[in-house]
Backbone as JSON, one array per atom type, in Angstrom:
{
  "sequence": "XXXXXXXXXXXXXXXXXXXXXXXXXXXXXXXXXXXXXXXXXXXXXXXXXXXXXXXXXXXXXXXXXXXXXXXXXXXXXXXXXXXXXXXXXXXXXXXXXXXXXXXXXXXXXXXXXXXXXXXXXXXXXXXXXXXXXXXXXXXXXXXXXXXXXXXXXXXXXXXXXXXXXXXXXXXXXXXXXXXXXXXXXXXXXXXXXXXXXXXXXXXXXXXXXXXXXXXXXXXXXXXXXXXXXXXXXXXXX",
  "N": [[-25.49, 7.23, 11.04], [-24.14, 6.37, 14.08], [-23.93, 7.15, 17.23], [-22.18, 5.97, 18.68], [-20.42, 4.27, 17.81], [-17.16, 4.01, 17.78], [-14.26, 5.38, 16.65], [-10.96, 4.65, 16.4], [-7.74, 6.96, 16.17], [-4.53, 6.88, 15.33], [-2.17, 8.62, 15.36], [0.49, 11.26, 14.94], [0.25, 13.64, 14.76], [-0.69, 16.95, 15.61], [-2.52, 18.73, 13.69], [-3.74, 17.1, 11.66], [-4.77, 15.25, 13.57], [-6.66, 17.08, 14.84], [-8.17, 17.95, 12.71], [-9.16, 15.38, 11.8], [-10.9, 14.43, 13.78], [-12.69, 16.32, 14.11], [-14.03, 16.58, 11.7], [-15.09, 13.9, 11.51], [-16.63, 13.42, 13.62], [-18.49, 15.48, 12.9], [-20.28, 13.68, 11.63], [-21.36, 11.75, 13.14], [-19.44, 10.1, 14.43], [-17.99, 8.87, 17.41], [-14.23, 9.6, 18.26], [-11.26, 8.83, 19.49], [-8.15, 9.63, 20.15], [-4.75, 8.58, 19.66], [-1.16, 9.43, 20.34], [1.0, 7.18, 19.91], [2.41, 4.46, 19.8], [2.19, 3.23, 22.72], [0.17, 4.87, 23.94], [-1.78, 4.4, 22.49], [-1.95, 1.39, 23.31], [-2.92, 1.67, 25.83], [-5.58, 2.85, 25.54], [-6.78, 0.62, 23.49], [-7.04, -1.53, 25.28], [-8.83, 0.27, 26.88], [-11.65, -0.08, 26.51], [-14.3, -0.96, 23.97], [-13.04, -1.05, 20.01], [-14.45, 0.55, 16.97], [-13.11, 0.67, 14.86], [-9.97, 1.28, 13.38], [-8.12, 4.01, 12.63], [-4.5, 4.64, 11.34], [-1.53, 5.87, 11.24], [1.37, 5.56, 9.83], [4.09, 6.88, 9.76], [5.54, 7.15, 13.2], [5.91, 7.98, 16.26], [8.55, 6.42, 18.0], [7.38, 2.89, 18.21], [6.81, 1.85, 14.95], [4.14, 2.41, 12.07], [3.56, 0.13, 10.69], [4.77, -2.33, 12.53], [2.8, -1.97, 14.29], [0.62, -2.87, 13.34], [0.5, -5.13, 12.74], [0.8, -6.13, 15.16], [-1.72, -5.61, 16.08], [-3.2, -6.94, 14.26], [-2.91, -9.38, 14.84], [-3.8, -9.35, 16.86], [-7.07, -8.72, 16.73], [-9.55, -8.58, 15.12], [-10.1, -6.16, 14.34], [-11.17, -3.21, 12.17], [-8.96, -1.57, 9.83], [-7.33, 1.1, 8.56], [-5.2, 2.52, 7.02], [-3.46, 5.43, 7.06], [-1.42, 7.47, 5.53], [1.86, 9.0, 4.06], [3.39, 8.06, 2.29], [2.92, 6.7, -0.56], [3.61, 5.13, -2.4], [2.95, 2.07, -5.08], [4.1, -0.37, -3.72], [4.39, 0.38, -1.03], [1.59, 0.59, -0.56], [1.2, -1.92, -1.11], [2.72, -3.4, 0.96], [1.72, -2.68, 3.16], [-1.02, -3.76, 3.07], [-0.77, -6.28, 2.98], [0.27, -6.38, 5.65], [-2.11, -6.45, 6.96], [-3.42, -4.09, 6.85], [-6.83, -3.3, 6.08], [-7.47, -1.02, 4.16], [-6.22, 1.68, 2.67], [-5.32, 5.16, 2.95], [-3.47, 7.67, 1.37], [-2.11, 10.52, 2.27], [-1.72, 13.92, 1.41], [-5.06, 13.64, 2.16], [-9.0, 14.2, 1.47], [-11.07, 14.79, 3.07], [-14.1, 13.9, 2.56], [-13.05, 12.12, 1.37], [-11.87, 10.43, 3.45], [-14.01, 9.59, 5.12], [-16.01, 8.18, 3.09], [-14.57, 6.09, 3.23], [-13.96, 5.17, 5.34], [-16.71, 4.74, 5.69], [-17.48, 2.49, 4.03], [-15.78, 0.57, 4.95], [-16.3, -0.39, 7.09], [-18.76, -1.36, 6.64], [-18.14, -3.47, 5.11], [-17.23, -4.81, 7.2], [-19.2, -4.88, 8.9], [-21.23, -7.2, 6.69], [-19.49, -9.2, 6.27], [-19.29, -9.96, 9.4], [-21.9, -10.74, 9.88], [-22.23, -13.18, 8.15], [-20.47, -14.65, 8.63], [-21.67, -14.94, 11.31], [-23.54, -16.64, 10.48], [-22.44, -18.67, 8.74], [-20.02, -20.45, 9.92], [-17.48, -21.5, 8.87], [-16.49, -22.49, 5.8], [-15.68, -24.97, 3.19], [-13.85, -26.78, 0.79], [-12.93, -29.31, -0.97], [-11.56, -31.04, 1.1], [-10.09, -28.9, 2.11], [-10.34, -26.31, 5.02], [-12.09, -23.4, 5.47], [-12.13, -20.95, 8.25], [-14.26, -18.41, 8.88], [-14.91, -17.04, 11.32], [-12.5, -17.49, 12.99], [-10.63, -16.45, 11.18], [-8.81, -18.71, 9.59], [-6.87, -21.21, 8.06], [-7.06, -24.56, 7.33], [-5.76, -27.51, 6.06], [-6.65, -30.23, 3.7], [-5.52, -32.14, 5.53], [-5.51, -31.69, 8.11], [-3.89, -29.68, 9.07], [-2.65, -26.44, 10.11], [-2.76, -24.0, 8.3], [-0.99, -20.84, 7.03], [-1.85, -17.74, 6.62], [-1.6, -14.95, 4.75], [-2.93, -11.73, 5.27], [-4.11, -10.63, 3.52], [-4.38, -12.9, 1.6], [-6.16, -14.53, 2.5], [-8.63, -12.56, 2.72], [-8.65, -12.72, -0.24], [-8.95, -15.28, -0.61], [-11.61, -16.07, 0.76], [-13.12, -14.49, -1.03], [-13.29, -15.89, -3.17], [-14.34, -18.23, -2.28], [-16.69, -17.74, -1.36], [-18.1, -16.71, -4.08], [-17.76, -19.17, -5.69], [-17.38, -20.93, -8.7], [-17.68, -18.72, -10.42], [-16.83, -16.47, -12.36], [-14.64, -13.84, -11.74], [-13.33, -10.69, -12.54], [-10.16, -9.03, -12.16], [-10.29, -6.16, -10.54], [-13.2, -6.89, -9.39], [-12.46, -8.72, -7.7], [-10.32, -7.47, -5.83], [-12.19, -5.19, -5.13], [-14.42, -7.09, -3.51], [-12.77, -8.03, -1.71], [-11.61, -5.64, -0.59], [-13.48, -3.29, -0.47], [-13.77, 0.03, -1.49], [-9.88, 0.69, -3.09], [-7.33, 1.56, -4.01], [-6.64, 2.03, -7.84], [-4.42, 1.29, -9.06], [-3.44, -1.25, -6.95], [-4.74, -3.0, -8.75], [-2.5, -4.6, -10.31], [-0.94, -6.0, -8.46], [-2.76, -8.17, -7.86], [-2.42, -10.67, -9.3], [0.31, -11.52, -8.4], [-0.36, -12.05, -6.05], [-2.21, -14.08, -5.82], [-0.87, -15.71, -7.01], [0.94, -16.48, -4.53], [-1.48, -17.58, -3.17], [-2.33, -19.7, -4.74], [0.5, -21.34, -4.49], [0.15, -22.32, -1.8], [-1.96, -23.6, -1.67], [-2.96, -25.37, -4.08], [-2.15, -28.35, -5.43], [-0.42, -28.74, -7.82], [1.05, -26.1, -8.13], [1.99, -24.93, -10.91], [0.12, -26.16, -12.46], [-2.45, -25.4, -12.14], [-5.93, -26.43, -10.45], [-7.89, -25.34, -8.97], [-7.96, -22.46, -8.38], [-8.54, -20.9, -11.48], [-7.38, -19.35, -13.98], [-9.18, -16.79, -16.39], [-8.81, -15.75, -19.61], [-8.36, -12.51, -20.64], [-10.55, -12.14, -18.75], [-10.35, -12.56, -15.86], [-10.7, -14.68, -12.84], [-11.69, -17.77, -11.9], [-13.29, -19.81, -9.7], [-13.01, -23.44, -9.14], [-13.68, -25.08, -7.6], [-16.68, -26.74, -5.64], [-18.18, -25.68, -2.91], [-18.74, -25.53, 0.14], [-21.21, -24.54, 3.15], [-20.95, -24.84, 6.39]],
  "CA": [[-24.41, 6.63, 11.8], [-24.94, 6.38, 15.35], [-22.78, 7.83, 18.08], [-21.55, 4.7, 19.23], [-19.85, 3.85, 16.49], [-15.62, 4.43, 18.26], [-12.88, 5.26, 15.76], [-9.45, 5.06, 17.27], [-6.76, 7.24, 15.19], [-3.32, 6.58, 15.49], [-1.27, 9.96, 14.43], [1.28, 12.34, 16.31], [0.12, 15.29, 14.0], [-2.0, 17.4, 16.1], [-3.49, 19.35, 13.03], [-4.75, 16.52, 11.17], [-5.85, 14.61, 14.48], [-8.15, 17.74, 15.1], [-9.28, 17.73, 11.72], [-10.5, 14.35, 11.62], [-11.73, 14.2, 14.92], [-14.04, 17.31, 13.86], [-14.97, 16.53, 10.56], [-15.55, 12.55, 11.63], [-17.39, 14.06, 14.71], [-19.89, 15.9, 12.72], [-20.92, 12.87, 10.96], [-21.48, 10.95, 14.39], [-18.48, 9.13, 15.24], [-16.74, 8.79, 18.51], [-13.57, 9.75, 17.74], [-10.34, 9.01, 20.34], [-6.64, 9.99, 19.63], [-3.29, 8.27, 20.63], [-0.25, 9.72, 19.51], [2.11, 6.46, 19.85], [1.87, 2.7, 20.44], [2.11, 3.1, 23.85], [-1.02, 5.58, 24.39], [-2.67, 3.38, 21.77], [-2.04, -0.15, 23.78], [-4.02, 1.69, 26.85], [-6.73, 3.07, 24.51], [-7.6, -0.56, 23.37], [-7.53, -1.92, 27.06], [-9.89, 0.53, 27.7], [-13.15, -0.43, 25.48], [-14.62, -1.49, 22.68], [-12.86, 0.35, 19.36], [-14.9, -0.04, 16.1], [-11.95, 0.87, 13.48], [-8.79, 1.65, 13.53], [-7.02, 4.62, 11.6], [-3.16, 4.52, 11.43], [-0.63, 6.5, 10.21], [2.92, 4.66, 9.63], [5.53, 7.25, 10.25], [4.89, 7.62, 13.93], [6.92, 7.99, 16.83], [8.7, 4.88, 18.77], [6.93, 1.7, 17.23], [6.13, 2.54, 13.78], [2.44, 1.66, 12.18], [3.51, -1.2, 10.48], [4.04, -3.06, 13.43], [1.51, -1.83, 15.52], [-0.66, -3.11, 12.64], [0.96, -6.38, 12.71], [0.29, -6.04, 16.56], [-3.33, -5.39, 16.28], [-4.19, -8.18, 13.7], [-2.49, -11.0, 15.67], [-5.08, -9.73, 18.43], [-7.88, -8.78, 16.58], [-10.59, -8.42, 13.95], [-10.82, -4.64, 14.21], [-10.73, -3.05, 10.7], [-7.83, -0.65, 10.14], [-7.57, 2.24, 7.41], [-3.88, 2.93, 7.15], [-3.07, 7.05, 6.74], [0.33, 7.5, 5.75], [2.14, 10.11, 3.06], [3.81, 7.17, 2.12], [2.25, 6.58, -1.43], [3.8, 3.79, -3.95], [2.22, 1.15, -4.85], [5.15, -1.43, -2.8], [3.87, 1.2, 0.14], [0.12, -0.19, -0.29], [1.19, -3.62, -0.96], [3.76, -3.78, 2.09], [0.45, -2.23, 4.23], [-2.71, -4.66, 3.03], [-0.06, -7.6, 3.63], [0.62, -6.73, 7.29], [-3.41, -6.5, 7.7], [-4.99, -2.87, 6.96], [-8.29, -3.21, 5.25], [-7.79, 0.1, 2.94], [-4.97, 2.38, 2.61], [-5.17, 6.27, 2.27], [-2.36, 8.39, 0.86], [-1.71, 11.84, 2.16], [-2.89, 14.41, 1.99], [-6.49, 13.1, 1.77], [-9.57, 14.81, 1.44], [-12.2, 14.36, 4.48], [-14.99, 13.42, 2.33], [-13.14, 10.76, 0.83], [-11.61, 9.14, 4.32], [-15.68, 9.11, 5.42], [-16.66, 7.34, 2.2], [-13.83, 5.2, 3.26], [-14.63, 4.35, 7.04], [-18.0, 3.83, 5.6], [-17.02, 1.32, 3.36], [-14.87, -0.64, 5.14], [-17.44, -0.88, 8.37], [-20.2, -1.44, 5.81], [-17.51, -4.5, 4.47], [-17.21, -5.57, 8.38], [-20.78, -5.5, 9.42], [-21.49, -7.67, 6.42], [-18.61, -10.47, 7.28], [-20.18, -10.11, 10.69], [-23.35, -11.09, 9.45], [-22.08, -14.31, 7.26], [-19.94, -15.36, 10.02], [-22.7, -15.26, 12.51], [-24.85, -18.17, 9.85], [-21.73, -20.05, 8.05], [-18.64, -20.06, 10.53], [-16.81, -22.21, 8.05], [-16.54, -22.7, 4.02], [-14.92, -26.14, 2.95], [-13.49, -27.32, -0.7], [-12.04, -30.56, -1.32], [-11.0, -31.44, 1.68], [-9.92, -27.93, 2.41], [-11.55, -26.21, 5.85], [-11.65, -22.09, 5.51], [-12.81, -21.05, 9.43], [-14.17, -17.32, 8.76], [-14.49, -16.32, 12.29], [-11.29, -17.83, 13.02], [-9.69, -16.56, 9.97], [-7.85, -19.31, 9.5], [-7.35, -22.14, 6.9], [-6.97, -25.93, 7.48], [-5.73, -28.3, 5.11], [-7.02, -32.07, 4.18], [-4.8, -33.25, 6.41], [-5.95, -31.15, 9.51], [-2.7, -28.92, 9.2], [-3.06, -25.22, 9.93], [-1.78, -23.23, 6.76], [-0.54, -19.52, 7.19], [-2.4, -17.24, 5.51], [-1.73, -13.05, 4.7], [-4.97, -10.89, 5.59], [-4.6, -10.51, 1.81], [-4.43, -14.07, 0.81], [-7.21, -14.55, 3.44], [-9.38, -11.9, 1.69], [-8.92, -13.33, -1.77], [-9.6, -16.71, -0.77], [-12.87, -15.89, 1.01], [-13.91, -14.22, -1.88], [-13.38, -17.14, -4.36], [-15.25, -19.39, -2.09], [-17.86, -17.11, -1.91], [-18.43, -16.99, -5.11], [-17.08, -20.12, -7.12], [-18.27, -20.76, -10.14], [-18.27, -17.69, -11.2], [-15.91, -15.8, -13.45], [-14.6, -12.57, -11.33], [-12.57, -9.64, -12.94], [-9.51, -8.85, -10.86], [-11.1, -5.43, -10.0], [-14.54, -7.59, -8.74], [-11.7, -9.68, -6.53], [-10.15, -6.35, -4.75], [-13.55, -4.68, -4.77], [-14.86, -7.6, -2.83], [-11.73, -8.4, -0.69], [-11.51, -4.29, 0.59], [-13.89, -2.39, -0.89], [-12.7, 0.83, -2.35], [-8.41, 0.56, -3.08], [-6.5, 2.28, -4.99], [-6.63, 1.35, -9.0], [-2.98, 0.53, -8.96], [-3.34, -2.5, -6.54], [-4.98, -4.35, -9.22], [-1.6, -5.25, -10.89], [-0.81, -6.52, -7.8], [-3.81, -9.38, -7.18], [-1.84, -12.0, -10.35], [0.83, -12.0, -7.18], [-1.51, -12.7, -4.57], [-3.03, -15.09, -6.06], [0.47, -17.22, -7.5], [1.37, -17.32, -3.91], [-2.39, -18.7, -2.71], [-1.72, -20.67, -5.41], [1.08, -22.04, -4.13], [-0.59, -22.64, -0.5], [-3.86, -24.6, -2.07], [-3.23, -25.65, -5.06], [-1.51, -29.91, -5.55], [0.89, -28.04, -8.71], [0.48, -24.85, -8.53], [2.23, -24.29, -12.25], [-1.13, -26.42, -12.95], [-4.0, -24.98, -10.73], [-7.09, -27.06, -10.89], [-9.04, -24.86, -8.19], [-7.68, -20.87, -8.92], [-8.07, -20.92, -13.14], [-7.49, -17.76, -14.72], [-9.91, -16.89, -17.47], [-8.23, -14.89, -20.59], [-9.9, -11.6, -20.64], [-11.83, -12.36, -17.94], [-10.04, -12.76, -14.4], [-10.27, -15.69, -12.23], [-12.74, -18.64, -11.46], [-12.88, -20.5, -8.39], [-13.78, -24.41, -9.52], [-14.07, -26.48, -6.62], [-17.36, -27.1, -4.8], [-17.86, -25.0, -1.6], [-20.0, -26.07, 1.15], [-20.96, -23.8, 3.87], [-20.99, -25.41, 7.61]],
  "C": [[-24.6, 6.92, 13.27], [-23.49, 6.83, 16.27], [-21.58, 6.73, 18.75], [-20.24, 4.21, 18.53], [-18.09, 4.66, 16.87], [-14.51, 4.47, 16.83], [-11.69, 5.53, 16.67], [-8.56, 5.71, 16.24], [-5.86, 7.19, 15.97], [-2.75, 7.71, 14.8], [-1.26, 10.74, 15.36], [0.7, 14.1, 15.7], [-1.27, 15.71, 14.35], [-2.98, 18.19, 15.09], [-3.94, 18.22, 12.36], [-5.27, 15.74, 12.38], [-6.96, 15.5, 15.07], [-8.75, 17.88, 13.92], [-9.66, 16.57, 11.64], [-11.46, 13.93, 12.68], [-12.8, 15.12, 14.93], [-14.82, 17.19, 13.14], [-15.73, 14.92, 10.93], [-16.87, 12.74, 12.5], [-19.21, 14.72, 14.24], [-20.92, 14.88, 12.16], [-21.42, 12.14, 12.22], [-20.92, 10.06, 14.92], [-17.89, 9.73, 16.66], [-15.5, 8.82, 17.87], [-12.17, 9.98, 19.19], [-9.2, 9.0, 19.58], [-5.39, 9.43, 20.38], [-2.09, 8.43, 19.98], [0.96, 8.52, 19.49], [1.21, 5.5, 20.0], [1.67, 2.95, 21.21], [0.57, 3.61, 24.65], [-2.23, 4.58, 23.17], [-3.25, 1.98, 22.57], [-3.34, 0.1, 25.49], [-5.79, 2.08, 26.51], [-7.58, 1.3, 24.66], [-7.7, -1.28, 24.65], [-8.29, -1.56, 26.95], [-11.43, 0.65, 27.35], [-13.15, -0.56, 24.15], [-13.81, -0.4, 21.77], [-13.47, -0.74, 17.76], [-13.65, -0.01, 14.58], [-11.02, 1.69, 13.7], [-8.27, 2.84, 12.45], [-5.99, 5.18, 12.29], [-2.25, 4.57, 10.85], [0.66, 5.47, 10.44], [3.94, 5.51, 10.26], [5.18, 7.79, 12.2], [6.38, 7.57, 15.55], [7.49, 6.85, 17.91], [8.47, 3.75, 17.73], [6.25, 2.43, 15.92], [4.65, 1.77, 13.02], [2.79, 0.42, 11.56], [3.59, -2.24, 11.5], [3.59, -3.09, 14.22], [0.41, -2.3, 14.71], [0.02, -4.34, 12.45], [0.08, -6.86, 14.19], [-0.9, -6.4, 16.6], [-3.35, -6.11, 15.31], [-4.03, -9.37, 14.15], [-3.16, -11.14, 16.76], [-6.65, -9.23, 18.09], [-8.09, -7.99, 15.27], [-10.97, -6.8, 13.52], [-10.48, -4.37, 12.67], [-9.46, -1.53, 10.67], [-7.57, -0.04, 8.45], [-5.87, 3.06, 7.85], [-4.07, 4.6, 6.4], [-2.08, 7.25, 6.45], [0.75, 8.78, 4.36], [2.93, 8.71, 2.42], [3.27, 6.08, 0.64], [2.03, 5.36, -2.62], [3.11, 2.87, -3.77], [2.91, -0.03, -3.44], [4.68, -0.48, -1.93], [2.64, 0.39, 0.35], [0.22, -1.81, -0.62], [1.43, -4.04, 0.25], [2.09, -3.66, 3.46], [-0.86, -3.35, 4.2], [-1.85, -6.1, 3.33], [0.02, -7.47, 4.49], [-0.64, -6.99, 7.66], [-3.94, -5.56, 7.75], [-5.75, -3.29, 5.75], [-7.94, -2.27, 3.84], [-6.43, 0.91, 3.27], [-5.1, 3.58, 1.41], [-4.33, 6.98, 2.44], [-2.5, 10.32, 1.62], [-1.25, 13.13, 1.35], [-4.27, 14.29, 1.35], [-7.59, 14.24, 2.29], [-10.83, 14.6, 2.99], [-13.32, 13.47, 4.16], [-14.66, 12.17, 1.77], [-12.32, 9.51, 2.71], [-13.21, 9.06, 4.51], [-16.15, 8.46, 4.64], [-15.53, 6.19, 2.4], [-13.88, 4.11, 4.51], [-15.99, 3.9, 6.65], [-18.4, 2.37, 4.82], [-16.65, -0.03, 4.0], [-16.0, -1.39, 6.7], [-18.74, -1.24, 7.67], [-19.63, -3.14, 5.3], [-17.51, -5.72, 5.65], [-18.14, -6.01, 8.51], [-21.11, -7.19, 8.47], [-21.1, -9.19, 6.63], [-18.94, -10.88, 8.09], [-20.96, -11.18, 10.4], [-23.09, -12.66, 8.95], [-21.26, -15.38, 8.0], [-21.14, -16.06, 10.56], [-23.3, -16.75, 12.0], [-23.55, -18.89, 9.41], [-20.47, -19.27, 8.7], [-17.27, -20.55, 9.69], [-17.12, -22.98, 6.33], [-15.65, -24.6, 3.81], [-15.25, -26.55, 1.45], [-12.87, -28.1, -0.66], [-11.01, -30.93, -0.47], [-10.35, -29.76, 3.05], [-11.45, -27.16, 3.42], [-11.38, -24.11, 5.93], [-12.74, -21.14, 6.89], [-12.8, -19.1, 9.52], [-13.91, -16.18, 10.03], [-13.03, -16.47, 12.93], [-9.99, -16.82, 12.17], [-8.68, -17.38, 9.39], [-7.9, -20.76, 8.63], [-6.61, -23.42, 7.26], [-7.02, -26.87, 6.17], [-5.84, -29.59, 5.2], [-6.38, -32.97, 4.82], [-4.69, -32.69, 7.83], [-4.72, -29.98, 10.01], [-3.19, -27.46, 9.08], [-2.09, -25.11, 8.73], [-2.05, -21.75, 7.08], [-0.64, -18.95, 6.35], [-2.3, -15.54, 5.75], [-3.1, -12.77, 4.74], [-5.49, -10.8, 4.09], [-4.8, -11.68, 0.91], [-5.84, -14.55, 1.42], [-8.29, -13.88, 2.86], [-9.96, -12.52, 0.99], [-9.32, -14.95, -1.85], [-11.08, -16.98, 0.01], [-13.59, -15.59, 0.21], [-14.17, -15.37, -2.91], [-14.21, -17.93, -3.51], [-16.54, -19.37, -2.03], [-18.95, -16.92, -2.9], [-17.84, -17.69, -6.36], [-17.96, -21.1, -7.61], [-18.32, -20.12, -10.93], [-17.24, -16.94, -11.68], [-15.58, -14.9, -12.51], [-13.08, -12.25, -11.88], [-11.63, -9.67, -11.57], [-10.14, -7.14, -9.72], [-12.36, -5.72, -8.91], [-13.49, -8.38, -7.57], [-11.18, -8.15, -5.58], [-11.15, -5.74, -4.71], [-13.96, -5.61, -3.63], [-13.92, -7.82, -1.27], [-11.75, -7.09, -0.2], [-12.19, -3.37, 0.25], [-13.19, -1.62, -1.51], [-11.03, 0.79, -1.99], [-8.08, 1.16, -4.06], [-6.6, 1.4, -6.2], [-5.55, 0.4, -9.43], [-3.07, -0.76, -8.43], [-3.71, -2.91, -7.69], [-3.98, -4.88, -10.15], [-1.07, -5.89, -9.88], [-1.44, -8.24, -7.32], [-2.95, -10.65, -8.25], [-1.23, -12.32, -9.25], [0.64, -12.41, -6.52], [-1.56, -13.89, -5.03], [-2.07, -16.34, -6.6], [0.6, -17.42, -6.18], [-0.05, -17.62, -3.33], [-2.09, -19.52, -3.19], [-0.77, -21.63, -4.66], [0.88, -23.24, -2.48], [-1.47, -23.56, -0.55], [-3.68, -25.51, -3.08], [-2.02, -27.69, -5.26], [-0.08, -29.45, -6.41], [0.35, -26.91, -9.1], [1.09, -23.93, -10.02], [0.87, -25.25, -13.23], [-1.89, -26.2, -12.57], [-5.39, -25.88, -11.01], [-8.65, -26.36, -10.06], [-8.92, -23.36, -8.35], [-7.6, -21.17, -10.2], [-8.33, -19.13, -13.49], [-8.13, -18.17, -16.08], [-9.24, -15.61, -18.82], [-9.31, -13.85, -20.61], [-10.3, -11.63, -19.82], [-11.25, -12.12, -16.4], [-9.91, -14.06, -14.06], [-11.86, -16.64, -12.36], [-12.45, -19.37, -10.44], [-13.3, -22.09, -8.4], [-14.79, -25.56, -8.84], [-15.32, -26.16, -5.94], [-17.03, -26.72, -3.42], [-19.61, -25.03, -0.57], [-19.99, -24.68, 2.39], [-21.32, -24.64, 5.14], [-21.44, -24.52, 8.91]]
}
C-alpha cells in the first residue's frame, strides 16, 4: 500500500482516532482526523481524500448527514464506524451511501481488511468506468461514472447508492443466476451476514423503478433456491 493512499476519519473520540491513525499508519496510509462536520468540510477543500471513515454519533451534524453530504458531492468510498449495531442501523447507513459498515468496538485487523476491500472494490469500478462509461437494457441507459440511471424515455430516475449497487451488479452480470450473498458480495464487498435478508427489499423497490409491473418482473426474476437473474440484454457503450 503506498503512502499516498489519504484516509480521512471522521470521529470526536480521541482514543480510537489515535488508534487508527497508528495502526492504519503502520500499514502505509495517510491518515487525517476531523472531529466534526465543520473540521471535516475544510479537510476535503484541502486535497485529494481516498476514503472516508465515519462515525455517526458525532458532535453538531451527525454522520448520517454528513454522509448524505459527501455522496451528493462525491464518489469517495466511505466505511461507516458507529456503536450503533442493528441491522435497521446498517440498512438506514448503506441507503444514505456508505460502502461498508463497521460496528463498535472493532478489531484493527478487521477495519484494514475492510479499507482494503472496499478501495480494492473502487479501484476496480475505476477501471470499468474508465472502458464502458455506460451499460444499457431495453431502452434503459445505466451512466456508471455518472451514477445515474435514465429511462426509455430520457427521464432521470432516482436511484439509492444501494439500488445503484444492485443494479450495476445485475447488468454486469445478466444471464447469470446470482445468490443473494454473490449480489451484496459484489455490490460492497465484505457486509455483515445479516444484510442479506435485507437485498429481497432492495430489490422489490428496484423493481418497482425498472420493471413495466413490477408484481410481474420480466427483467429482475428470482430463481427458487437460487437468488436472482438479470434477463435483459446489456450492452456496454
Amino acid at each position: 500500500m503506498h503512502a499516498d493512499t489519504h484516509l480521512l476519519l471522521i470521529e470526536d473520540d480521541a482514543e480510537i482516532s489515535s488508534m487508527v491513525s497508528r495502526f492504519m499508519g503502520n500499514y502505509g496510509y495517510r491518515v487525517s482526523v476531523a472531529e466534526d462536520g465543520r473540521s471535516f468540510d475544510g479537510m476535503m477543500a484541502g486535497g485529494r481524500v481516498d476514503l472516508v471513515l465515519l462515525d455517526l454519533m458525532l458532535p453538531g451534524e451527525n454522520g448520517l448527514s454528513l454522509c448524505r453530504r459527501i455522496r451528493a458531492a462525491s464518489k469517495v468510498p466511505i466505511i461507516m464506524l458507529t456503536a450503533l449495531g442493528s441491522e435497521a442501523d446498517r440498512v438506514v447507513g448503506l441507503e444514505v451511501g456508505a460502502d461498508d459498515y463497521l460496528t463498535k468496538p472493532f478489531s484493527s485487523r478487521e477495519l484494514l481488511a475492510r479499507v482494503r476491500a472496499v478501495l480494492r472494490r473502487s479501484a476496480w469500478l475505476d477501471s470499468r468506468i474508465h472502458r464502458h462509461s455506460t451499460l444499457t437494457f431495453d431502452g434503459w441507459a445505466l451512466d456508471l461514472g455518472l451514477r445515474k440511471l435514465r429511462s426509455p424515455d430520457g427521464l432521470h430516475v432516482s436511484l439509492t447508492t444501494t439500488e445503484f449497487n444492485i443494479l450495476s451488479v445485475f447488468c454486469q452480470h445478466a444471464g447469470k443466476v446470482l445468490s443473494r450473498e454473490q449480489i451484496l458480495d459484489q455490490a460492497y464487498g465484505r457486509v455483515p451476514a445479516s444484510l442479506g435478508r435485507s437485498i429481497d427489499l432492495q430489490i422489490s423497490r428496484l423493481r418497482r423503478k425498472i420493471e413495466a409491473d413490477p408484481k410481474n418482473p420480466t427483467m429482475i426474476i428470482t430463481v427458487r433456491q437460487g437468488g436472482y437473474i438479470f434477463t435483459s440484454p446489456v450492452q456496454l457503450l
